[in-house]
SEPAFI-927678 format. One record per residue (C-alpha): x, y, z. Coordinates in pm, 1 decimal. Layout:
REM SEPAFI-927678
> X Y Z $
...
This chain:
REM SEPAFI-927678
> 0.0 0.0 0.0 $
> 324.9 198.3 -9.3 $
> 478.9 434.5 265.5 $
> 227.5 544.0 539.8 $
> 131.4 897.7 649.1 $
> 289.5 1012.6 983.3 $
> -112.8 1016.3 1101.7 $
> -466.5 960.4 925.3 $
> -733.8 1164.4 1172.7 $
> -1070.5 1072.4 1072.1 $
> -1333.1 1290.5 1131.8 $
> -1633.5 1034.8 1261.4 $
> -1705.7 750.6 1399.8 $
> -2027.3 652.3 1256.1 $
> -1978.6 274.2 1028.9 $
> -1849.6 501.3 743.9 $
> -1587.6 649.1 953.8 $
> -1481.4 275.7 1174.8 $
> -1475.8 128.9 858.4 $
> -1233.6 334.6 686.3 $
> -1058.0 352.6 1024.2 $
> -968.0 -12.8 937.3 $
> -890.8 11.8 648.3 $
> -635.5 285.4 684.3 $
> -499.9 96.0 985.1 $
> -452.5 -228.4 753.6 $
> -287.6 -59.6 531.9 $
> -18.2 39.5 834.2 $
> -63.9 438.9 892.8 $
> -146.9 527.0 1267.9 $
> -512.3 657.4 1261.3 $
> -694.8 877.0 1501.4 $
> -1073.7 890.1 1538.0 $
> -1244.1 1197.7 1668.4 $
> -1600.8 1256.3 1709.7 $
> -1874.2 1447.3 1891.6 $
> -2074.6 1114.1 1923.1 $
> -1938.1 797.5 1959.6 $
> -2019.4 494.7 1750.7 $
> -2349.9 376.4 1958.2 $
> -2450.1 754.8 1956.1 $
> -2438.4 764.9 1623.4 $
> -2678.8 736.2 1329.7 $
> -2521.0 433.7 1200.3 $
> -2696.9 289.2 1513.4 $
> -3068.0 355.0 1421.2 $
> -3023.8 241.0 1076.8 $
> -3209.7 -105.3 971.7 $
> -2903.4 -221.1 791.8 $
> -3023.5 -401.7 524.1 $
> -2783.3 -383.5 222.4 $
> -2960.9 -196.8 -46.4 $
> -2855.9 110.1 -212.5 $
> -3099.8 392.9 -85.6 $
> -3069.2 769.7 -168.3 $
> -2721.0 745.7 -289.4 $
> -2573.2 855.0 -586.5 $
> -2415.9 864.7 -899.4 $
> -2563.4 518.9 -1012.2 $
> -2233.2 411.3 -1095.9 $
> -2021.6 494.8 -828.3 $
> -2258.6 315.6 -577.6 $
> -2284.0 22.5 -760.3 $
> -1963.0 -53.8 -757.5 $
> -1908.2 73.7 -403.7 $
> -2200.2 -154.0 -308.8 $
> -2060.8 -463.7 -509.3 $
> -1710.3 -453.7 -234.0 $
> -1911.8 -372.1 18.8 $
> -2166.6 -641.0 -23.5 $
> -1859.3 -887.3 -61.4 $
> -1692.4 -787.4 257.5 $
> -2004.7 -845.8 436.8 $
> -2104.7 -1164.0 313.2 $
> -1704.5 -1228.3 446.0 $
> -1780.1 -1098.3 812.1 $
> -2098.7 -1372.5 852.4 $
> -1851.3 -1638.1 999.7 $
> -1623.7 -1377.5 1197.8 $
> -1733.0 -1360.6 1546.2 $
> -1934.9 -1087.4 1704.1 $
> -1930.4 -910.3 1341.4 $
> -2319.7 -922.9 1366.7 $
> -2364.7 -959.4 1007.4 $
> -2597.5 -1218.4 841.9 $
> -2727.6 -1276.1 491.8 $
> -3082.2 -1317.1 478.6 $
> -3315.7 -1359.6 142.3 $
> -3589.2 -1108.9 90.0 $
> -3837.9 -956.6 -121.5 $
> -3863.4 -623.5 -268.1 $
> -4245.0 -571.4 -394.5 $
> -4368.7 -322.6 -664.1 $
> -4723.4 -182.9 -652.2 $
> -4646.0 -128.3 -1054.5 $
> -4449.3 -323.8 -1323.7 $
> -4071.7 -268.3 -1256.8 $
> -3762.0 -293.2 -1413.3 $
> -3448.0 -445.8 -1285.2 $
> -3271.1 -201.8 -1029.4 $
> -3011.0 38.5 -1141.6 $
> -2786.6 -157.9 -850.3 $
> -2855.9 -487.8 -1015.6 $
> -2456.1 -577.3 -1074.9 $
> -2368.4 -515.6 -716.8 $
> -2533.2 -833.5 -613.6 $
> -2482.1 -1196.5 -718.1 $
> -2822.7 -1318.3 -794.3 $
> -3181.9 -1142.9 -867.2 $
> -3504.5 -1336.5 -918.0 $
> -3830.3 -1246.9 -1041.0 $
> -4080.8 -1379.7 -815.7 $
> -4492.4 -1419.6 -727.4 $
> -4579.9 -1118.5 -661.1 $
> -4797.1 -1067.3 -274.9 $
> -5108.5 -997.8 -302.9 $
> -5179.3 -648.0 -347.4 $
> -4875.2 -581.3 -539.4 $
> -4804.2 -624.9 -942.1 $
> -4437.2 -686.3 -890.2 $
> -4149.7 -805.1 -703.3 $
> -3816.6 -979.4 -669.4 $
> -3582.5 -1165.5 -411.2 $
> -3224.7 -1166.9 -332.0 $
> -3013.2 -1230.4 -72.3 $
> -2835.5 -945.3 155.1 $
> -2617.8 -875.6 457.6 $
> -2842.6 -753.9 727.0 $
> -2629.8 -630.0 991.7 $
> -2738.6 -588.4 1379.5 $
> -2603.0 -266.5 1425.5 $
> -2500.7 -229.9 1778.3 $
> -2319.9 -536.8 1783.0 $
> -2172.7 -435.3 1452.5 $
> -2049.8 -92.9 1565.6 $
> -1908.9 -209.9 1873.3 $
> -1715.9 -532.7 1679.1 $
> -1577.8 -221.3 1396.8 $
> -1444.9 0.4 1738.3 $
> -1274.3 -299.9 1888.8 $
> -1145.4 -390.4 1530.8 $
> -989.8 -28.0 1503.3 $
> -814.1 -67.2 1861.2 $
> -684.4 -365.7 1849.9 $
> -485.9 -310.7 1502.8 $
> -371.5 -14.1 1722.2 $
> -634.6 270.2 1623.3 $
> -776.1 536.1 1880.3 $
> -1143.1 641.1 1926.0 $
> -1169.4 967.7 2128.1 $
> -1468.4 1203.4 2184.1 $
> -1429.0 1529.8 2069.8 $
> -1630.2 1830.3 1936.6 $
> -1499.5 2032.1 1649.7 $
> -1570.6 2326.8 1485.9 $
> -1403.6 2294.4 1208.5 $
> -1189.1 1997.5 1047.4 $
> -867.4 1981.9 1222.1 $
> -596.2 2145.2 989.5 $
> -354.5 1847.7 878.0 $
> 49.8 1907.4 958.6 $
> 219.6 1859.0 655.7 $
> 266.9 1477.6 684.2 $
> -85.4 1418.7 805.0 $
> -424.8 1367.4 631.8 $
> -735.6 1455.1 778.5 $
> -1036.7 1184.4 656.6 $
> -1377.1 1380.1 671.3 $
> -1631.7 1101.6 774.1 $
> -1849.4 1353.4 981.5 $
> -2189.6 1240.2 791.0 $
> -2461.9 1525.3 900.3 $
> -2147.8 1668.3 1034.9 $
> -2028.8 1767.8 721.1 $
> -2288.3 2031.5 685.4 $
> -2081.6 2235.6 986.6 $
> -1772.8 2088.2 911.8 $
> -1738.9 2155.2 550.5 $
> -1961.3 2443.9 579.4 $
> -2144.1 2231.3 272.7 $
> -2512.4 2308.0 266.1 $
> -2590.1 2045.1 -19.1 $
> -2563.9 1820.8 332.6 $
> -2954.6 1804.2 491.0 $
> -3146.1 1532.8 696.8 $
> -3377.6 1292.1 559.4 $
> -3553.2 1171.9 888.9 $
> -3630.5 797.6 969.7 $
> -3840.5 659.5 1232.4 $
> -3869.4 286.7 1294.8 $
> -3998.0 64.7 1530.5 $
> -3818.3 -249.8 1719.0 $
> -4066.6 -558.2 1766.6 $
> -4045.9 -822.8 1988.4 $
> -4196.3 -1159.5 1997.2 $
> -4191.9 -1199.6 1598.8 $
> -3968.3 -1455.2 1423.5 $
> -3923.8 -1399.0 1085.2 $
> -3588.1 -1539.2 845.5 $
> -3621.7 -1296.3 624.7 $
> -3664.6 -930.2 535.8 $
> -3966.4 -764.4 335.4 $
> -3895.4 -450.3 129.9 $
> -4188.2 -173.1 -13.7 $
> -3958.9 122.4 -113.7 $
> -4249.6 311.9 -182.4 $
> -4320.3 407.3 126.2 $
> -4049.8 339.5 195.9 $
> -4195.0 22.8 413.4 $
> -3938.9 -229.3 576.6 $
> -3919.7 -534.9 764.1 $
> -3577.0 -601.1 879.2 $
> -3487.5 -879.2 1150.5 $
> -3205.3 -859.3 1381.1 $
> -3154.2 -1138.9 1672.2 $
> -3358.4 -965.1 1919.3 $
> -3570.9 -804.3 1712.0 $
> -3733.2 -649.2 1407.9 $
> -3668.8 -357.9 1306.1 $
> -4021.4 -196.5 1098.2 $
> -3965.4 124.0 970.4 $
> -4015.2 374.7 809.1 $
> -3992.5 712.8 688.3 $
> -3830.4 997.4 479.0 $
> -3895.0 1326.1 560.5 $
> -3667.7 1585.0 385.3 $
> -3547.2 1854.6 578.8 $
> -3707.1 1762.8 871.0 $
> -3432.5 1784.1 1170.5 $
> -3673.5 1591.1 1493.2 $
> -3491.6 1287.4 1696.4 $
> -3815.8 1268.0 1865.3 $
> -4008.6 993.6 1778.8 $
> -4384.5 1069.1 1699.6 $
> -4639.2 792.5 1830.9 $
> -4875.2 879.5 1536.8 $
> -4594.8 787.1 1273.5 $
> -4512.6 472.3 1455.0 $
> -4867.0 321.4 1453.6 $
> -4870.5 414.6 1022.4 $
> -4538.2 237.4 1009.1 $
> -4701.3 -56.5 1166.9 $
> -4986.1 -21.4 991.7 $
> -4824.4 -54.6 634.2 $
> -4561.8 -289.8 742.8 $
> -4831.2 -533.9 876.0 $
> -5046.5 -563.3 549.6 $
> -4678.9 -611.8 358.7 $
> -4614.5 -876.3 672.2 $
> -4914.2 -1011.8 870.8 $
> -4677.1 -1179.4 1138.4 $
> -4582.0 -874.4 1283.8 $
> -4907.4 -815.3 1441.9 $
> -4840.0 -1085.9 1696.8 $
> -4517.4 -868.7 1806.7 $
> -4460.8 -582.1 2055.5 $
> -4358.1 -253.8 2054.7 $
> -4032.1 -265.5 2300.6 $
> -3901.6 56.7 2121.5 $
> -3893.4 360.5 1879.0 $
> -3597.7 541.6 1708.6 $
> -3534.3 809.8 1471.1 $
> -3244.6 863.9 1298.2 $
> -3102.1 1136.5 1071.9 $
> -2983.6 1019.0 663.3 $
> -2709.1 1293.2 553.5 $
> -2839.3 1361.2 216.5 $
> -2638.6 1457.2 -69.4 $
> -2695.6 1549.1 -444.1 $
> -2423.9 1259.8 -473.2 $
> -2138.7 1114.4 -255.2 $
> -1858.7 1316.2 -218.0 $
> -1571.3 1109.5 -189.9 $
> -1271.6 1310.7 -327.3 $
> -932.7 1459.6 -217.3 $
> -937.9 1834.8 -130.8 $
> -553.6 1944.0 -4.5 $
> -464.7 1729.4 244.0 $
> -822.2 1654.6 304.2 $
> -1051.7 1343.6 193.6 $
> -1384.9 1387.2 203.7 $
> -1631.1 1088.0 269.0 $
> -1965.2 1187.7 325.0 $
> -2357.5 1248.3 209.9 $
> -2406.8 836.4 214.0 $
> -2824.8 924.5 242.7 $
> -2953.2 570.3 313.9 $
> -2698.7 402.1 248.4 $
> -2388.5 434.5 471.5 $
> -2360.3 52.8 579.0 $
> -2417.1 -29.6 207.4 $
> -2139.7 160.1 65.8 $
> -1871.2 142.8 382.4 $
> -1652.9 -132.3 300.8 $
> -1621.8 17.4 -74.4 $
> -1583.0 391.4 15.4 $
> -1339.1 295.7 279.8 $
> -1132.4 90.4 -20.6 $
> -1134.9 396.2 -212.2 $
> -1040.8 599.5 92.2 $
> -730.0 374.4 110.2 $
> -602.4 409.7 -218.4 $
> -636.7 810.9 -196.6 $
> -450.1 847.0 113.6 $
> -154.6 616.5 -33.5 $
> -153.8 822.3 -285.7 $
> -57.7 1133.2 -69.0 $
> 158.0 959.2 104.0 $
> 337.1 953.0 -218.4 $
């Protein structure tokens, strides 16, 4: 990977920034990671974490992105306390659809019988990752090769010395950070269930209307409000969630409620992933931060070798 940089500080420690904490740290430069919230405070935390690529862009950038990523997932199933799984599921159409734009990141698409209700759909396989357990396995990954996690608030990025690079992973962060405005919230609220087993996932993206299970529970979301900044959950939302996710899945009425988060998407016109200086931006994932990690944080890599020259 070449000659490592004196240090690699990167800015967040949401899955974005742990996972291209790793990377950097496999490819032997000392990294740093600062952030206001730490990695069970984050985002990341909230998110369902079903591999699909959701509010992300350019189309070909995330495909590919997505393709790694979905690779080094399906590699983590057998590593201990990774909390990733692959799981089949269904995506269903209300109208005729063609194949997804994403449809070469993942090994295998079938058309399927469409629910009743619905005029289309298809199945493939996916990591689903248990987020909390997966956060906390990426942290102890990044100490143990030697990495630092520290709690900080910034105002700005840190200025990089001369032999440093500064990796700008701050997700909504970025906004302040970058003083980038393009950055804005797309709110989710889901729901966890308990008392439902399910062995797979269920997908409406109209709604958008999910059905995610984790090993504790099931994770029924959701929402996307633009612009809309709330962490407060709204009880009203929660029972529509329910509402639509039980006519996609009937079992989920014999669950209950144990409890309801909202999280915060950093929406972007596109992904910026680029160098700037001394500077490499990673950032405005939207939806789809755990689905583009391990592929950003490849890219991330190769950039930073690069300055080390």
């Amino acid at each position: 990977m070449g000659t490592p940089v004196a240090r690699v500080v990167v800015v967040g420690a949401g899955v974005v920034g742990l996972t291209t904490a790793v990377r950097l740290l496999e490819a032997g430069h000392r990294v740093d990671v600062l952030a206001r919230d730490l990695p069970r405070e984050t985002t990341s935390v909230v998110a369902a974490a079903l591999w699909y690529p959701y509010r992300a862009l350019p189309q070909e950038r995330v495909t590919a992105w997505g393709a790694t990523t979905y690779a080094a997932l399906a590699a983590l199933v057998d590593e201990p306390g990774s909390g990733v799984r692959v799981l089949p599921g269904t995506e269903v159409h209300a109208a005729a659809a063609a194949d997804p734009w994403w449809v070469d990141a993942v090994p295998r698409l079938d058309r399927v019988a469409a629910p009743q209700g619905y005029a289309d759909a298809w199945s493939f396989a996916a990591p689903v990752v248990d987020m909390p357990v997966h956060l906390d396995w990426l942290r102890d990954r990044v100490e143990r090769l030697g990495g630092t996690v520290t709690r900080m608030s910034l105002g700005a990025l840190p200025p990089p010395a001369e032999d440093e690079v500064v990796v700008n992973c701050a997700g909504m962060g970025a906004r302040l950070l970058s003083a980038d405005r393009t950055v804005g919230p797309v709110r989710g609220q889901v729901v966890h269930l308990a008392g439902v087993e399910l062995d797979r996932w269920w997908l409406d993206a109209a709604g958008p209307t999910y059905v995610v299970p984790r090993s504790e529970v099931v994770v029924v979301g959701g929402t996307a409000e633009e612009g809309e900044w709330s962490r407060t959950p709204d009880l009203g939302t929660a029972t529509a969630v329910l509402q639509r996710a039980t006519r996609l899945v009937p079992e989920l009425a014999s669950g209950h409620v144990v409890a309801h988060r909202v999280g915060l998407r950093p929406a972007r016109p596109s992904v910026r992933l680029e160098v700037e200086g001394r500077v490499v931006h990673n950032y405005g994932h939207g939806g789809a931060g755990v689905t583009l990690s391990w592929g950003c944080a490849d890219e991330v890599a190769g950039l930073v070798a690069g300055l080390a020259g």
